[in-house]
C-alpha positions in Angstrom: 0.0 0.0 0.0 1.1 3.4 -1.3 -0.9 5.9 0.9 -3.2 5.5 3.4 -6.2 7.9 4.9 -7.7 6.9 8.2 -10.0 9.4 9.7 -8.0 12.6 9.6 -4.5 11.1 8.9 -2.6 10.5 5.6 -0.2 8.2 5.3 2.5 7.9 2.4 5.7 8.0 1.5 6.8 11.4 0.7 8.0 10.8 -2.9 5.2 12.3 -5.0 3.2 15.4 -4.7 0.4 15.8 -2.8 -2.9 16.9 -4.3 -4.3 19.6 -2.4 -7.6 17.5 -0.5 -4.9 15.7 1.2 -2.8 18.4 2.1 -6.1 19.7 3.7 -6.3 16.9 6.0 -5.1 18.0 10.0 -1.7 15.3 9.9 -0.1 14.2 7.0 2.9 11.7 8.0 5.5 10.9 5.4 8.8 9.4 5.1 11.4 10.1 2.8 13.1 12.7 3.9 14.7 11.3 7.2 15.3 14.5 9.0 18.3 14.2 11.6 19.8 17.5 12.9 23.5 18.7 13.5 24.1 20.4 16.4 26.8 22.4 16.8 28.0 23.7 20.3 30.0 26.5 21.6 33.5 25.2 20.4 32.8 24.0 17.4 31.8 20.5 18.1 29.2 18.7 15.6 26.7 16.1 16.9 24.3 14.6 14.3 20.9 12.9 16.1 18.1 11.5 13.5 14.7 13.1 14.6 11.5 13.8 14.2 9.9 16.8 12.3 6.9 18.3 12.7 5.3 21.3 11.9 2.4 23.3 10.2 1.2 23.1 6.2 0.4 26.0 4.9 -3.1 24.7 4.3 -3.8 24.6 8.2 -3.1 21.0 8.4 0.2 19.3 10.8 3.1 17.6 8.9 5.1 14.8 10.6 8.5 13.5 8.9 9.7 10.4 11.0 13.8 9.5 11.0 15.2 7.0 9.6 15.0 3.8 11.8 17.9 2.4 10.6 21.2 2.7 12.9 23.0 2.5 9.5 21.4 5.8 7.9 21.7 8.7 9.9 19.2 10.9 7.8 19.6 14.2 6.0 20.4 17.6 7.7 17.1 19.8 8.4 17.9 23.2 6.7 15.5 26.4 7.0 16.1 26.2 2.8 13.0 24.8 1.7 14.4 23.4 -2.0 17.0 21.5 0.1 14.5 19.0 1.0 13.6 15.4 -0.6 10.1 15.8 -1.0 7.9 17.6 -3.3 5.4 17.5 0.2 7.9 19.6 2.6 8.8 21.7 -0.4 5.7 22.9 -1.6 3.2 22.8 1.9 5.6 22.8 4.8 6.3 26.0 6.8 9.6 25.1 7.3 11.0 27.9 9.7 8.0 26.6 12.4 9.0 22.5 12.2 10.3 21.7 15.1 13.1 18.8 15.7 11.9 15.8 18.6 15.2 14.4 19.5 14.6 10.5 20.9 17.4 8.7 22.9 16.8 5.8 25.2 18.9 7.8 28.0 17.1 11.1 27.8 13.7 10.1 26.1 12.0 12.9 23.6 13.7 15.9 23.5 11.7 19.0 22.0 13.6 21.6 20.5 12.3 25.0 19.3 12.0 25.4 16.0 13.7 26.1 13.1 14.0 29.7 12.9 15.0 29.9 16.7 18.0 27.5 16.4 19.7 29.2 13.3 22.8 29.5 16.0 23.1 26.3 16.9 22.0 24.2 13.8 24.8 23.1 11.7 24.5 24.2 8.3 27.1 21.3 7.0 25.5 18.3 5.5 28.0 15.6 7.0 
C-alpha cells in the first residue's frame, strides 16, 4: 500500500506530490526525507541525532516526517532552505521555519527543540 487515509491522517511516503484535499487533511505523515539535525556547540563540536519533524502546512493542516529507523542511515540535515529538501510535500506545503526537531534517545527520552527559525545558532548548516 502506497498511501493511506484513516479518519483525519494520511499516510505515504513522501516521494510524489500531494494533491491539495490531502494536504487539507489535519496530519499528513510521510517518510522520505529522514530528517536528523547537526548540532553544533559553543567550540565548534558537531553532533548529528536522526529526529522527528513536525510542523504546520500551509493549508492549516500538521506535517510529521519520521527518522530513519535504521542505525545504519543517519538521515539528511534539516535546513531552514526549503528546495533543500527530498520531498515535493515539505517543499511545496511545509512551513519550514515553524517545524520543530523531537530528539529521541533511550537515556534522555524525547527531547523537543524550538524550531527552526529559533535554532539558526546552533544548527549546523554542513551536510555531514
Amino acid at each position: 500500500v502506497e498511501e493511506y487515509t484513516i479518519d483525519n491522517f494520511y499516510f505515504t511516503h513522501g516521494h510524489k506530490e500531494l494533491d491539495d484535499d490531502k494536504a487539507r487533511l489535519k496530519t499528513v505523515i510521510i517518510g522520505h526525507e529522514h530528517p536528523s539535525i547537526s548540532i553544533r556547540d559553543s567550540i565548534g563540536f558537531i553532533s548529528k541525532f536522526p529526529c522527528f519533524l513536525i510542523g504546520p502546512l500551509s493549508t492549516g493542516g500538521t506535517l510529521i516526517i519520521l527518522p530513519a529507523m535504521s542505525i545504519y542511515a543517519s538521515g539528511v540535515t534539516v535546513t531552514l532552505d526549503r528546495d533543500m529538501y527530498l520531498s515535493p510535500i515539505t517543499r511545496r506545503y511545509g512551513v519550514v521555519e515553524k517545524f520543530k526537531p523531537y530528539i529521541f534517545s533511550e537515556e534522555i527520552g524525547v527531547l523537543e527543540l524550538p524550531t527552526l527559525d529559533n535554532l539558526i545558532d546552533i544548527v549546523s548548516t554542513s551536510s555531514s
